[in-house]
C-alpha positions as CSV (number, residue, x, y, z in Angstrom):
1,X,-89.8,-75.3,13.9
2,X,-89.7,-71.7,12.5
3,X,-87.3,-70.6,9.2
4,X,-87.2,-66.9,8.8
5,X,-85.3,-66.3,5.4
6,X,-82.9,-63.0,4.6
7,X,-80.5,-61.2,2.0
8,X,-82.2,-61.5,-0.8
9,X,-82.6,-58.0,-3.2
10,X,-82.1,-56.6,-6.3
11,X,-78.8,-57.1,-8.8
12,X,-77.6,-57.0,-11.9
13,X,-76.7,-59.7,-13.9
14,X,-73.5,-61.5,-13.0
15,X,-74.2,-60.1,-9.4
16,X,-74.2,-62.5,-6.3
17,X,-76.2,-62.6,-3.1
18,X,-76.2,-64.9,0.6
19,X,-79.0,-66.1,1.6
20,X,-79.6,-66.7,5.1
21,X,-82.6,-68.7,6.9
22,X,-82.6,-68.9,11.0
23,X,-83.9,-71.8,11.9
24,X,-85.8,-71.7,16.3
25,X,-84.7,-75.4,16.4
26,X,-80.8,-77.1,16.3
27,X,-80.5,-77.8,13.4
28,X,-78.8,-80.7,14.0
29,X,-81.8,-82.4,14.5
30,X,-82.8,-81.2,11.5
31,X,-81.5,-83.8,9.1
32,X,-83.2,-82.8,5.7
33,X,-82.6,-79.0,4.5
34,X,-83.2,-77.2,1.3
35,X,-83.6,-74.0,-0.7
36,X,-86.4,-73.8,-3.2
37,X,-87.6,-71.3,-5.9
38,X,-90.8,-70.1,-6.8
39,X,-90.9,-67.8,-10.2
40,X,-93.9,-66.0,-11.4
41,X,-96.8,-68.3,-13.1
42,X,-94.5,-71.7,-12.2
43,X,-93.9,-74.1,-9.8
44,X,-91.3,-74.6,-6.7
45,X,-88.1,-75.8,-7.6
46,X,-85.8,-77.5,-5.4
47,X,-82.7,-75.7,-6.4
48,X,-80.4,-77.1,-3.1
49,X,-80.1,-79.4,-0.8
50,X,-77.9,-80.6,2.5
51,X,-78.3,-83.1,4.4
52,X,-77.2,-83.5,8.4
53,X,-73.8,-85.4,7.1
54,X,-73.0,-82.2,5.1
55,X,-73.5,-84.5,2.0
56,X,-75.2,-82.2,-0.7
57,X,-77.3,-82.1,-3.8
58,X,-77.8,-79.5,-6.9
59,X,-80.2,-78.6,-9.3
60,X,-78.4,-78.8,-12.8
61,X,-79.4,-75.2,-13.5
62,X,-77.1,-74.2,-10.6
63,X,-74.7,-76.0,-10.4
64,X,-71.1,-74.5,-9.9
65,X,-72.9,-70.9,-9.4
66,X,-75.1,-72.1,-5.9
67,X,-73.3,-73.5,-2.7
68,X,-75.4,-74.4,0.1
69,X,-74.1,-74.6,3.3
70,X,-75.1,-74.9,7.2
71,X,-74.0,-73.7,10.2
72,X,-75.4,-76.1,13.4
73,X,-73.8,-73.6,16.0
74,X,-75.8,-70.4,14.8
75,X,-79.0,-73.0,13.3
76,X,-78.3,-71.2,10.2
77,X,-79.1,-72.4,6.6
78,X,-77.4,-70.0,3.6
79,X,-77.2,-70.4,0.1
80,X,-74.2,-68.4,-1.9
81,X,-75.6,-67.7,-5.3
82,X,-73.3,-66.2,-8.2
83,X,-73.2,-65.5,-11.5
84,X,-76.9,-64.6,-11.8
85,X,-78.9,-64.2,-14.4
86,X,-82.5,-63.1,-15.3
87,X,-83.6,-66.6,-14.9
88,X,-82.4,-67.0,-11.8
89,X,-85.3,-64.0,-10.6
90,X,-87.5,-65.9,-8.0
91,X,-89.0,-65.9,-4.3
92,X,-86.5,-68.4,-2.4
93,X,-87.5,-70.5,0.5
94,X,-86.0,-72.4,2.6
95,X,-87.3,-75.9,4.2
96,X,-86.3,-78.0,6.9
97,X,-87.2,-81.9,8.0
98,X,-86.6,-83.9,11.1
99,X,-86.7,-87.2,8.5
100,X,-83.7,-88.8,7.2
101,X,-83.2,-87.7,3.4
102,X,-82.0,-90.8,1.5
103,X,-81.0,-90.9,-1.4
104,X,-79.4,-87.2,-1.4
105,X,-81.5,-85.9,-4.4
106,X,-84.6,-85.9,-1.8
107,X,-83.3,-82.8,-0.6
108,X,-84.7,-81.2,-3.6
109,X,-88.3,-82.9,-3.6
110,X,-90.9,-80.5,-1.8
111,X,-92.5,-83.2,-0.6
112,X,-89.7,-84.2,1.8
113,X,-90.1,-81.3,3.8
114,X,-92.9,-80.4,6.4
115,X,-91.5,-76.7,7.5
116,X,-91.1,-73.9,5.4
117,X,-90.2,-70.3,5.2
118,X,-92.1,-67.6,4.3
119,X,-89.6,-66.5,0.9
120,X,-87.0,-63.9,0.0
121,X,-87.3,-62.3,-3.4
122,X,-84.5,-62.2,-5.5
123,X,-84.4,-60.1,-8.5
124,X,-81.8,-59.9,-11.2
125,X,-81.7,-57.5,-14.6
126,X,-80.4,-57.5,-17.5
């Protein structure tokens, strides 16, 4: 399977983006999804997660300002990010797995996920 990530860019604080990633497979068979973060000089966060059931799971840094959502007819992953802050300024990736992601929080463990996108930078100033 091949994720192909999009809209992310450049805003000022308290700005808001949609991420998008097109997934080649239905991604109905793909029952574990997830949106990561990479910033400069630190590791890849798990910042969202959904699973097939629509049941979904947040990092507490984004919480109430991230929705993740999916959409099976267009095999379409996207993440709604507002509010954002320097902090938030990362490359985002999205990842997909054919395995079964219980308990929910797995979404947001790279290691649940074998098939990843190649990142959309997202920039926010002050």
């Amino acid at each position: 399977v091949q994720l192909v990530e999009s809209g992310g860019g450049s805003v000022q604080s308290g700005g808001s983006l949609r991420l998008s990633c097109a997934v080649s497979d239905n991604t109905d068979s793909t029952y574990c999804m997830g949106w990561f973060r990479q910033a400069p000089g630190k590791g890849r966060e798990g910042v969202a997660g959904i699973r097939s059931d629509g049941i979904t799971a947040y990092a507490d840094s984004v919480r109430g300002r991230f929705t993740i959502s999916r959409d099976n007819d267009e095999n379409t992953l996207f993440l709604e990010v507002k509010k954002l802050q320097p902090e938030d300024t990362a490359m985002y990736y999205c990842a997909a797995d054919y395995a079964w992601c219980d308990p929910v929080s797995l979404t947001l463990r790279r290691g649940a996920y074998k098939h990843w996108g190649q990142g959309t930078q997202v920039t926010v100033s002050s």
